[in-house]
C-alpha atoms as a printed R data frame, in Angstrom:
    type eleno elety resid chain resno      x       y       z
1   ATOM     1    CA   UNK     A     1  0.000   0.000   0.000
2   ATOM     2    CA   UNK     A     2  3.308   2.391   0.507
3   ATOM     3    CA   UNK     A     3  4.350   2.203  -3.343
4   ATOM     4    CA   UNK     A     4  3.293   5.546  -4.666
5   ATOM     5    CA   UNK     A     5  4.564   6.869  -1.449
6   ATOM     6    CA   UNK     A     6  8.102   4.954  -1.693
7   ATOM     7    CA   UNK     A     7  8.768   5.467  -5.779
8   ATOM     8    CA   UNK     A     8  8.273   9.536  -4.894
9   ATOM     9    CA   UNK     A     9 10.933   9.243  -2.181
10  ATOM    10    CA   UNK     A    10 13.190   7.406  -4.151
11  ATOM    11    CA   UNK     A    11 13.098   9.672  -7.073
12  ATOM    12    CA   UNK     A    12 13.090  12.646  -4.645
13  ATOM    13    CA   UNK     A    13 16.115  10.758  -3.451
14  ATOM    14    CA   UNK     A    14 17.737  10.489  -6.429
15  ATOM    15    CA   UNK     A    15 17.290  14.116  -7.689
16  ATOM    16    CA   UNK     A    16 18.755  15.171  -4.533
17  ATOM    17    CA   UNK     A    17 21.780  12.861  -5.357
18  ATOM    18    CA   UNK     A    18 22.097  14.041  -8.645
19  ATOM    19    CA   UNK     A    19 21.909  17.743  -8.188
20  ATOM    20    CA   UNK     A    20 25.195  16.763  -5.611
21  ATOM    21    CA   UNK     A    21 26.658  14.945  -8.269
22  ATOM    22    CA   UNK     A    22 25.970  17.932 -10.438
23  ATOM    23    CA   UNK     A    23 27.057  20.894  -8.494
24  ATOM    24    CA   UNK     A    24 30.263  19.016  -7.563
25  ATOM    25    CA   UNK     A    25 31.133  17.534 -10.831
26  ATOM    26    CA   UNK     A    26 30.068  21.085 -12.989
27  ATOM    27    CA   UNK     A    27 27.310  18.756 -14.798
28  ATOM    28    CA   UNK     A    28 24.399  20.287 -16.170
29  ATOM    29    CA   UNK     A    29 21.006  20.267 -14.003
30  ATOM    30    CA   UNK     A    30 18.556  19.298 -16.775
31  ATOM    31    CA   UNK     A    31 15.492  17.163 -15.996
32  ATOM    32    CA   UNK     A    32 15.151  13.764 -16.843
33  ATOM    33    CA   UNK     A    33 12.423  11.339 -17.282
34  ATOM    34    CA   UNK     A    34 12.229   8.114 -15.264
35  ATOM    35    CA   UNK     A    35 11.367   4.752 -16.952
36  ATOM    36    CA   UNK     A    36  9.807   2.417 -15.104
37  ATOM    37    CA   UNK     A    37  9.032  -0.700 -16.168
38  ATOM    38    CA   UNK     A    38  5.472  -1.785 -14.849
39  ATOM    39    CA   UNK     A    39  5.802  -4.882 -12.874
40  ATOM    40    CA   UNK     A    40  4.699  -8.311 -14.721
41  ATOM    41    CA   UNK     A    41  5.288 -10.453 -11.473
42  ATOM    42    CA   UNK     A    42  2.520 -13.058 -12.798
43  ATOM    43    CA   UNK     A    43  0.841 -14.502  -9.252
44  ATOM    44    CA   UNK     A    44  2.253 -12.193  -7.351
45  ATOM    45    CA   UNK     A    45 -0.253 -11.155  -4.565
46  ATOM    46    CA   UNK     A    46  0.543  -7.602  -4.539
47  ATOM    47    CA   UNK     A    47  0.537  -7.003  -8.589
48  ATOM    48    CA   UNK     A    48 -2.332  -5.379  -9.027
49  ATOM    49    CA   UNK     A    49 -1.567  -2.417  -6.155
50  ATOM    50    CA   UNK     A    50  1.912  -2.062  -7.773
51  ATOM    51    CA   UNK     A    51  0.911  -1.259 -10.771
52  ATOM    52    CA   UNK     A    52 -2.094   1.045 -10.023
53  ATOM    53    CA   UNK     A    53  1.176   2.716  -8.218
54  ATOM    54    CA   UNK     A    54  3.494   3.154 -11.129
55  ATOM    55    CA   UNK     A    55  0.818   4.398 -13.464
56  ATOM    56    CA   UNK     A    56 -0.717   7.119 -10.844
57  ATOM    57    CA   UNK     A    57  3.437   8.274 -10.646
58  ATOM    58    CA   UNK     A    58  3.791   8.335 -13.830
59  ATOM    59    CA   UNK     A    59  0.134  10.363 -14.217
60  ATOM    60    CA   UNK     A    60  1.483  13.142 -12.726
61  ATOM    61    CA   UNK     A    61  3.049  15.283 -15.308
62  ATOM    62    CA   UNK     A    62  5.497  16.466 -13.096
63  ATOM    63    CA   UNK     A    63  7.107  13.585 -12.443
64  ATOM    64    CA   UNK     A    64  8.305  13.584 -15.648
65  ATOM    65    CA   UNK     A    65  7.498   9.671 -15.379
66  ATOM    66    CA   UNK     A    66  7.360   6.825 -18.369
67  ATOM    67    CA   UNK     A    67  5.864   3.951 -17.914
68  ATOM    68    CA   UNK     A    68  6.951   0.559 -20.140
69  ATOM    69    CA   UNK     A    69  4.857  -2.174 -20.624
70  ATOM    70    CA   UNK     A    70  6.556  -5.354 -19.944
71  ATOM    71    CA   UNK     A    71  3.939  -8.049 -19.826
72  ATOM    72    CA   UNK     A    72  5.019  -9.214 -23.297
73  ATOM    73    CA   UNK     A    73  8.640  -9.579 -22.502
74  ATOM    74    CA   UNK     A    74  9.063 -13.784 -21.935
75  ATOM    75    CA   UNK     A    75  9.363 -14.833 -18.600
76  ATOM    76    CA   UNK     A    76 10.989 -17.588 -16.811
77  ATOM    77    CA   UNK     A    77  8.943 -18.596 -13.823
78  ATOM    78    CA   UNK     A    78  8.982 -15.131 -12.601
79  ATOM    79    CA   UNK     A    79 11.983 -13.079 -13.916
80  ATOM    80    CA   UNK     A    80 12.392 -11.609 -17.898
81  ATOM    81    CA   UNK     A    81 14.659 -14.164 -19.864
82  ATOM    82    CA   UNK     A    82 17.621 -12.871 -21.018
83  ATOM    83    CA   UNK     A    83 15.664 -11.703 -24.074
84  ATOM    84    CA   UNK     A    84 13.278  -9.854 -21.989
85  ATOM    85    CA   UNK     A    85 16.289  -8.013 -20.804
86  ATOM    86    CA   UNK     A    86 17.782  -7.227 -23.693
87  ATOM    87    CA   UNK     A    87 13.923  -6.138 -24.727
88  ATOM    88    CA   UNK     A    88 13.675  -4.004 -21.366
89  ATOM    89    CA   UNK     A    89 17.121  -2.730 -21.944
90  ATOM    90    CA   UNK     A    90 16.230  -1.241 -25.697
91  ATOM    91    CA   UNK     A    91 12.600   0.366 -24.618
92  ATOM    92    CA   UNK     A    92 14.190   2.050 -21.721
93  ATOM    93    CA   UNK     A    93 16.615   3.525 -24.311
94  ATOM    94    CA   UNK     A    94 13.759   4.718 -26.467
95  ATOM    95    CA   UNK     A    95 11.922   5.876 -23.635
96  ATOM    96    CA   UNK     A    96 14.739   7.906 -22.058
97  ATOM    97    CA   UNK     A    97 15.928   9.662 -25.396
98  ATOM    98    CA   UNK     A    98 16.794  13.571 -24.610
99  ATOM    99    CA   UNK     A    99 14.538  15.819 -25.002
100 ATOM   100    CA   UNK     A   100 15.363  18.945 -27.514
């Protein structure tokens, strides 16, 4: 039931770490998007909430979120195959191209 509420502090987390980074390191402060692959999890109790989670984040237009549907990506039992990756891996490129 914490999801929403844990993937904003994370984020807030990490665009705390990054503007660090950046301010230390001279890097530029642009925005970013952040990819998240929506949970496929098949059987796992708590699927349903997660996911009604990631797509209210990435709702908000603020977040600047992206969510990518993996529920095609083959599956072992539970975790992506290595094609999956590989598959996850190229639509998180896509997704996180920079912005003009």
């Amino acid at each position: 039931n914490a999801y929403l509420e844990n993937l904003r502090a994370f984020f807030v987390a990490v665009v705390e770490l990054w503007q660090r980074t950046a301010e230390k390191h001279g890097f530029p402060k642009t925005a970013y998007k952040r990819v998240i692959g929506r949970i496929n999890a098949p059987g796992f109790k708590f699927r349903d909430a997660v996911r009604k989670a990631q797509e209210a984040y990435c709702a908000e237009a603020g977040n600047r979120g992206v969510l990518i549907d993996t529920d095609k990506y083959p599956l072992d039992w539970v975790h992506y195959t290595a094609a999956g990756q590989i598959q996850f891996g190229l639509d998180i490129f896509s997704s996180a191209k920079l912005e003009p």
